[in-house]
C-alpha positions as CSV (number, residue, x, y, z in Angstrom):
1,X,-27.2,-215.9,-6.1
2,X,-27.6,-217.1,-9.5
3,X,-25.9,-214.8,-12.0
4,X,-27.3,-213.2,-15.4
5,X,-25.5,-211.5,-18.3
6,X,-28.4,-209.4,-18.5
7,X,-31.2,-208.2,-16.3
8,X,-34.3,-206.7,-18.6
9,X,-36.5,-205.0,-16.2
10,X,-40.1,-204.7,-17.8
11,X,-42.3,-207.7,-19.7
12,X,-43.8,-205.4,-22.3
13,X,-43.2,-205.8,-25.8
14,X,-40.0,-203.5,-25.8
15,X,-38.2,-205.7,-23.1
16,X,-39.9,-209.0,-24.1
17,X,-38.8,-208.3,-27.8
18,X,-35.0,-207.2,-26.5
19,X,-34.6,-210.5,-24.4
20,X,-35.3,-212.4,-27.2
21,X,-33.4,-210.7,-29.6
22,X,-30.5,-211.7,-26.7
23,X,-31.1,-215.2,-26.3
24,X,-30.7,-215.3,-30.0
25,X,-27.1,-214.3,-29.3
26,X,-26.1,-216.5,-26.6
27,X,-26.8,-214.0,-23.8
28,X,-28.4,-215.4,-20.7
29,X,-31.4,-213.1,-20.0
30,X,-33.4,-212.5,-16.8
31,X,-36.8,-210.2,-17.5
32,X,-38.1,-208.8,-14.3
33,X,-42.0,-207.5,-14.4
34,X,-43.2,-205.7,-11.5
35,X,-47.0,-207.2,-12.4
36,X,-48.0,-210.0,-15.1
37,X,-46.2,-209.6,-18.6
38,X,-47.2,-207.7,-20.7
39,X,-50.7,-206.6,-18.9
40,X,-49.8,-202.6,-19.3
41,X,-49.2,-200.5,-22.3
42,X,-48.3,-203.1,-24.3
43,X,-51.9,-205.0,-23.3
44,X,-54.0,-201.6,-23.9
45,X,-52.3,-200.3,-27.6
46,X,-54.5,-200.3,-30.6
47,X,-51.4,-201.9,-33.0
48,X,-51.4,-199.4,-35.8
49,X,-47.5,-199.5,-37.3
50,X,-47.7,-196.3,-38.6
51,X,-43.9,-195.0,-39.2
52,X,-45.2,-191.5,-40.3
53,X,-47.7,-189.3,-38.8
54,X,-47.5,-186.3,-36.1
55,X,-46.6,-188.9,-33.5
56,X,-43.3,-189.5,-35.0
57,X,-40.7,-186.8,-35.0
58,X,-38.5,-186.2,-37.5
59,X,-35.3,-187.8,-35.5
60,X,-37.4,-190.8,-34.8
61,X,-38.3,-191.3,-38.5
62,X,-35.7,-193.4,-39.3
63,X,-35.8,-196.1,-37.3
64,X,-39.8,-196.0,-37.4
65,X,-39.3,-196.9,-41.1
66,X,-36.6,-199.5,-40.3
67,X,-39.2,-201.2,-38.0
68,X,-42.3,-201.1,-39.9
69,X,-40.0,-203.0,-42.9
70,X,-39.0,-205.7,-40.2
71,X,-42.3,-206.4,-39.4
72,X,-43.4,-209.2,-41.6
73,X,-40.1,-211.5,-40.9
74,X,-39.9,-210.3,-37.1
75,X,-44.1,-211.7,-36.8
76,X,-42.9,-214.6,-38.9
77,X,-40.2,-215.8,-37.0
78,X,-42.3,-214.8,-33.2
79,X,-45.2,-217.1,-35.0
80,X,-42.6,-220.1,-35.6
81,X,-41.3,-220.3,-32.3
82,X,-44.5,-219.7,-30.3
83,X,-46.8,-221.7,-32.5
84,X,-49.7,-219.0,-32.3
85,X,-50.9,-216.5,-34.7
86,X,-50.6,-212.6,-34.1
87,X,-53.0,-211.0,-36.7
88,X,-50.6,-209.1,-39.1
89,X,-52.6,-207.4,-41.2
90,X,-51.4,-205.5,-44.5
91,X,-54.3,-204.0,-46.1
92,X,-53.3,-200.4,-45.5
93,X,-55.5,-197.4,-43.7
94,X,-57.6,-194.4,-45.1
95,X,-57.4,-191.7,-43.3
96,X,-59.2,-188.0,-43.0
97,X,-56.2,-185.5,-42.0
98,X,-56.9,-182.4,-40.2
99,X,-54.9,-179.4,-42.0
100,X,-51.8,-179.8,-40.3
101,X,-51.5,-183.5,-40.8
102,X,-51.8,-183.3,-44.5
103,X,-48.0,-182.8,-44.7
104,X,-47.0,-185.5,-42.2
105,X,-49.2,-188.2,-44.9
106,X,-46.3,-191.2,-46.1
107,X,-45.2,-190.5,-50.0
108,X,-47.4,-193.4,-51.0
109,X,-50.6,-191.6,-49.8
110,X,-52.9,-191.0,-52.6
111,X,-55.7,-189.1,-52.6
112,X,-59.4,-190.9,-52.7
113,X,-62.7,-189.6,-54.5
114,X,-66.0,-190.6,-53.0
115,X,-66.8,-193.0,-55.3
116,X,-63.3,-195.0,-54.3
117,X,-64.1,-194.3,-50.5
118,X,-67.4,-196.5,-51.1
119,X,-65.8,-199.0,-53.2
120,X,-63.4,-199.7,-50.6
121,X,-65.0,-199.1,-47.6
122,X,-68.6,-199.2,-47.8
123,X,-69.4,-198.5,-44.7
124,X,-67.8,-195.3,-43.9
125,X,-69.9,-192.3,-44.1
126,X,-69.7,-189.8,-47.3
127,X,-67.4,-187.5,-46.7
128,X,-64.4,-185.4,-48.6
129,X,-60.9,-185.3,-47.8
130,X,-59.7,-189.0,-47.5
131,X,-56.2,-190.5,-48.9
132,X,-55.2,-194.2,-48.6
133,X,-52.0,-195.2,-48.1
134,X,-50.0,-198.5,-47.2
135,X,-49.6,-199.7,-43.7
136,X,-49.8,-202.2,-41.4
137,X,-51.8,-203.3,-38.4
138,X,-51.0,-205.9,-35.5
139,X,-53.0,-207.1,-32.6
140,X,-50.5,-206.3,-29.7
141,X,-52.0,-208.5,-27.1
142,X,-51.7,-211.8,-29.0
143,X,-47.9,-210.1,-30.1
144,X,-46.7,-209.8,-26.8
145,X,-48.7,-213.0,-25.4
146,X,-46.6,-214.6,-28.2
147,X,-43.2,-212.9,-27.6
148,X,-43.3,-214.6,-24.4
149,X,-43.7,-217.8,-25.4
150,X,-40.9,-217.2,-27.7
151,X,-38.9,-216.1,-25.3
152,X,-39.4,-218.4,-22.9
153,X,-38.5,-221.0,-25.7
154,X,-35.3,-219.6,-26.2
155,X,-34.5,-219.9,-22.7
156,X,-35.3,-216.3,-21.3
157,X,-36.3,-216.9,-17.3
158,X,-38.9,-214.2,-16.9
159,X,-40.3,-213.6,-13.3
160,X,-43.5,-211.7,-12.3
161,X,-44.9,-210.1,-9.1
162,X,-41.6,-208.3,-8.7
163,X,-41.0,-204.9,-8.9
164,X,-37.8,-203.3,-9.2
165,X,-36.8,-200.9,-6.3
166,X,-33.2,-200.5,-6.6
167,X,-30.1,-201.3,-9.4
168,X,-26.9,-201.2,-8.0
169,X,-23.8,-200.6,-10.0
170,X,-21.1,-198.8,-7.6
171,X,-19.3,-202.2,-7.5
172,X,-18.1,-201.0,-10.8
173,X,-15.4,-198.9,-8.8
174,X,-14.3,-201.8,-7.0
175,X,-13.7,-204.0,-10.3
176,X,-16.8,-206.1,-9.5
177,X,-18.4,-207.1,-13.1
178,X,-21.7,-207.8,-11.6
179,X,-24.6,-205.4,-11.2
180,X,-27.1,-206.2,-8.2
181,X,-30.9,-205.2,-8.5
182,X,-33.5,-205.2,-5.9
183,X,-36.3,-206.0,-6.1
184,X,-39.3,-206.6,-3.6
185,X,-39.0,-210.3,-3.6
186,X,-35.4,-211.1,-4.2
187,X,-31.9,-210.1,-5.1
188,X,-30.1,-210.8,-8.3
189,X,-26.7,-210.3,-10.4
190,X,-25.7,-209.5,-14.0
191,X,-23.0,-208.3,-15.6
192,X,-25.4,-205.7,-17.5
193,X,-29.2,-204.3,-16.8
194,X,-31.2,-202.8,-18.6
195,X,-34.8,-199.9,-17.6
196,X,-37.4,-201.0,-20.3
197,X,-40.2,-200.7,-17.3
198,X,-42.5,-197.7,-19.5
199,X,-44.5,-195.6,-17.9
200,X,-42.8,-197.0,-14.7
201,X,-39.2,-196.5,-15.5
202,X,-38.9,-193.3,-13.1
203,X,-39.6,-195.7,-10.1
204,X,-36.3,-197.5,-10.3
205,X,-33.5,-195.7,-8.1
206,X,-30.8,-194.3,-8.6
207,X,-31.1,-195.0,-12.5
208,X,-34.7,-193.7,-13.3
209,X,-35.4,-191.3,-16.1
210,X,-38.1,-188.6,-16.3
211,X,-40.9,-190.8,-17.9
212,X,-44.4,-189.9,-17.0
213,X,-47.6,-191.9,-17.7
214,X,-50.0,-191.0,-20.6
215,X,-53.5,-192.4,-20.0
216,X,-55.4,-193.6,-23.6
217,X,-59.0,-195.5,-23.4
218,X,-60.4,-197.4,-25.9
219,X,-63.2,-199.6,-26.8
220,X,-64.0,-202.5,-29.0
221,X,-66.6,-203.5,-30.0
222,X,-68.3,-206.6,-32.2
223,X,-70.7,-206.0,-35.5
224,X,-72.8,-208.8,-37.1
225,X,-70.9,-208.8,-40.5
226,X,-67.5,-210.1,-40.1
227,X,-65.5,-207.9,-42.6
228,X,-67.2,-204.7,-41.4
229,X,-64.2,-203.0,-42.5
230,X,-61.4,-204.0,-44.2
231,X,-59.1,-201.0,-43.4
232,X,-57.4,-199.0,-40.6
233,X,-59.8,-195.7,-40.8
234,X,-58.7,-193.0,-38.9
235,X,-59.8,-189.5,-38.7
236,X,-59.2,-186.3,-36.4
237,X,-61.9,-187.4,-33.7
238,X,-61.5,-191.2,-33.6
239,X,-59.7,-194.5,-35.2
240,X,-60.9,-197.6,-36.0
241,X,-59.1,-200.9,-36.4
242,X,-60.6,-203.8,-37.6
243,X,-59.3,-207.1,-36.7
244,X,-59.2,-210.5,-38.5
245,X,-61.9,-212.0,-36.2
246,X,-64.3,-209.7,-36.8
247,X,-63.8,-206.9,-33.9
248,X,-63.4,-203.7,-34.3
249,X,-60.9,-201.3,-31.5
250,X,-62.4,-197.5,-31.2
251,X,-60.2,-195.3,-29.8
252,X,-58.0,-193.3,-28.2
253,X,-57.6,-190.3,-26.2
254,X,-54.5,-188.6,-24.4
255,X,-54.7,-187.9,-21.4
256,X,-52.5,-186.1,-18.2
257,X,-54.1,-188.3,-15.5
258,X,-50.7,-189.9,-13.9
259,X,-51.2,-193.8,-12.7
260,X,-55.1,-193.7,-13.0
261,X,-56.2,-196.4,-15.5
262,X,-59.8,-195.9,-14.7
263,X,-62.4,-195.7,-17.6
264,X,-64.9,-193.0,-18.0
265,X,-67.7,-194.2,-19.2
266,X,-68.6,-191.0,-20.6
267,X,-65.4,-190.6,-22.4
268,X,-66.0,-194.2,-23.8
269,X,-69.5,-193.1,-25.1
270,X,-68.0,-190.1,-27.0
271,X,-65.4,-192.3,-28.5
272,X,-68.1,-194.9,-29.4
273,X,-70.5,-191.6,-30.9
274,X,-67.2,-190.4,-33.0
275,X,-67.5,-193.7,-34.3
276,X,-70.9,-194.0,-35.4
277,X,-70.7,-191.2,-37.0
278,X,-67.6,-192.1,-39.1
279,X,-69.4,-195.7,-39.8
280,X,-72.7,-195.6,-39.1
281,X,-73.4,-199.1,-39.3
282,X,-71.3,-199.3,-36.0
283,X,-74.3,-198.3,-34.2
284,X,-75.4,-201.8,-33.8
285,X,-72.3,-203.2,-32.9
286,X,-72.3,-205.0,-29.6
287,X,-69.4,-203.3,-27.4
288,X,-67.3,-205.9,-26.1
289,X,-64.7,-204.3,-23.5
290,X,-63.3,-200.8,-22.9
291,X,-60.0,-200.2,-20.9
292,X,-57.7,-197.6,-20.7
293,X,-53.7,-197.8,-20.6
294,X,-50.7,-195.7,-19.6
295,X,-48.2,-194.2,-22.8
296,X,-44.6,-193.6,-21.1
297,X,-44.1,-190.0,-22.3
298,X,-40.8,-188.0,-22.4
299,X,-40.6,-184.2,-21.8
300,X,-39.2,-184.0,-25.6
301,X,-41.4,-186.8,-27.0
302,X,-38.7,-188.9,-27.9
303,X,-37.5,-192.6,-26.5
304,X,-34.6,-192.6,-24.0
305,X,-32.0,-195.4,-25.4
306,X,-28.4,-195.7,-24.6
307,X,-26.0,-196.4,-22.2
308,X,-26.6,-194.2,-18.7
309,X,-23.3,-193.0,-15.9
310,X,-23.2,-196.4,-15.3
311,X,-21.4,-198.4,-18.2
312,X,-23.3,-201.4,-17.5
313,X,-27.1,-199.9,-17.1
314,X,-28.9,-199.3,-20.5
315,X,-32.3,-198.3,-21.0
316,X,-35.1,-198.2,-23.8
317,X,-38.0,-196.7,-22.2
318,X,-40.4,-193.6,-23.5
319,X,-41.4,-195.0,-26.6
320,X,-45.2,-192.9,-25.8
321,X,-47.7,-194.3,-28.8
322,X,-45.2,-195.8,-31.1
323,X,-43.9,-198.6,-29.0
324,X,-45.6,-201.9,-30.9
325,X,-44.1,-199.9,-34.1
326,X,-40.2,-199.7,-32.3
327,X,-39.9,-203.1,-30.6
328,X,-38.3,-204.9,-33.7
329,X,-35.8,-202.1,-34.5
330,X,-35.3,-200.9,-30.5
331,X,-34.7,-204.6,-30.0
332,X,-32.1,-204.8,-32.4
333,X,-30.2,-201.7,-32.1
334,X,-30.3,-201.7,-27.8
335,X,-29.5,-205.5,-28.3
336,X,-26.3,-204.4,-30.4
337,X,-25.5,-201.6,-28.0
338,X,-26.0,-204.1,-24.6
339,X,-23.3,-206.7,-27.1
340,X,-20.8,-203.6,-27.3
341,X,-21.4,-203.4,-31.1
342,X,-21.9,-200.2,-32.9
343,X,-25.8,-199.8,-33.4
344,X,-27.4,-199.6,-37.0
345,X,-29.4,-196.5,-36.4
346,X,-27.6,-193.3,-35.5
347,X,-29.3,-193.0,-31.7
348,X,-27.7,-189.6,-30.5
349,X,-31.1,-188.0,-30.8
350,X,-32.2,-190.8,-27.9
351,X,-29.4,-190.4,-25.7
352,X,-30.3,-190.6,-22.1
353,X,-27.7,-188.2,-21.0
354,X,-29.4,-185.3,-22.4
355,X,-31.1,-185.0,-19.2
356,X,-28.2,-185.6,-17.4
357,X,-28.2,-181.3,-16.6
């Protein structure tokens, strides 16, 4: 049985990012996906990196911010070893806030007249209320599509088709350094594992974690003019976010449907109607796809990172909307934790054991 220094279990963009971020120290890494990397949240987010905002508690603020200001040199160096392009885009969103989300807006959010809206997006509807502020946008799919390449040029062995049943560390009592995990096609041994499987993390015995799936569908669709928008636009009822090619992703709702991923096609007609009637124009846009993914959601809203019982199992799982926004900084700060070194960001808040009760 070939032996690892670390398992990752999971091929989205949290564990693809944290094997890579291993590899880069000398670690050899084994990634284990139960289906095809990086085909399930990772595949279905929109890719707004938006380290403010309702979604982001105040714990999690910190190392939301520390991400989003790693982004440009963590895309830069992902783009350099893969050799393919992953759509940063830094032009900054407008957004319509409800009442309540007026005082979760970043400091740099400015208020804009109707006369600026139309300069800089002519083709959002008149309407009051808007503020721009800086942020930026990725295209996940070609991110984590890249990652792997990365990864897999560092050396990371990543294996597909084979989900995780079991992780077993009680050879720790007997002075055995390895950790075995199971999974439905093989055996294998490391000295350290870690859960990054998402919405699926609760499936792996004995060390699961009380994730549960979120289900979000979106749309995207194509218009004739290839700068349609320029910005992020988001309001109450609906976001849009343009991409460099010319599409445009319409979404998302949040929904309590456990592991269905099917899409309503009357839920995807009221997102597309939301979005007409924020851009009008979008009404002749040609819809392209619409799919729906699954958010791994805590009871508290907040990742579970850390060490577990079992000195030798970590995990970095629950990460809900914001995990395209963590993976730079989660990578770093689990990657010190897995090295034994004292992480950057204070992650007490994150602590698996406070479910331990």
């Amino acid at each position: 049985m070939k032996s690892f220094d670390v398992i990752i279990l999971g091929a989205g963009i949290i564990g693809l990012s944290l094997a890579r971020e291993l590899r880069r120290h000398s670690l050899e890494v084994l990634v284990l996906e139960r289906g095809e990397p990086g085909r399930e949240a990772s595949h279905a987010a929109g890719g707004m990196l938006a380290p403010s905002g309702e979604d982001i508690p105040s714990s999690l603020l910190p190392l939301a911010l520390t991400s989003a200001q790693m982004y440009p040199e963590f895309v830069n160096e992902v783009e350099d070893e893969s050799g393919m392009k992953v759509d940063l885009r830094r032009q900054g969103s407008i957004t319509f806030p409800s009442p309540g989300e007026i005082h979760h807006l970043p400091p740099d959010a400015a208020s804009v007249s109707p006369a600026e809206l139309r300069r800089l997006e002519p083709q959002i509807a008149e309407r009051t209320g808007a503020y721009f502020f800086s942020e930026q946008s990725v295209d996940p799919r070609a991110l984590t599509a890249a990652l792997q390449k990365a990864a897999r040029h560092r050396g990371v062995e990543i294996v597909s088709g084979s989900p995780v049943t079991k992780v077993e560390a009680e050879a720790e009592a007997r002075g055995n350094d390895s950790v075995r995990v199971h999974s439905t096609r093989a055996q294998y041994a490391a000295s350290m594992v870690v859960n990054c499987c998402g919405a699926w993390s609760s499936e792996v015995f004995p060390f699961s974690f009380p994730v549960r799936p979120v289900k979000g569908q979106i749309l995207c669709v194509a218009t004739p003019q290839h700068d349609f928008l320029r910005h992020v636009v988001r309001a109450p009822e609906v976001y849009l976010i343009p991409r460099s090619d010319g599409r445009i992703l319409i979404g998302a709702t949040v929904e309590e449907a456990g592991f269905d991923k099917r899409v309503d096609p009357a839920t995807i007609q009221k997102l597309r109607q939301a979005a007409v009637e924020l851009a009008p124009g979008l009404a002749q846009a040609r819809m392209l796809e619409a799919w729906a993914g699954l958010r791994p959601g805590t009871p508290d809203g907040l990742p579970i990172m850390g060490v577990t019982a079992a000195a030798k199992v970590f995990v970095s799982t629950g990460h809900y909307r914001n995990g395209i926004l963590l993976a730079p900084a989660c990578a770093r700060v689990v990657g010190q934790m897995v090295r034994g070194r004292k992480p950057d960001c204070d992650l007490s808040a994150f602590s698996p054991a406070r479910f331990s009760a």
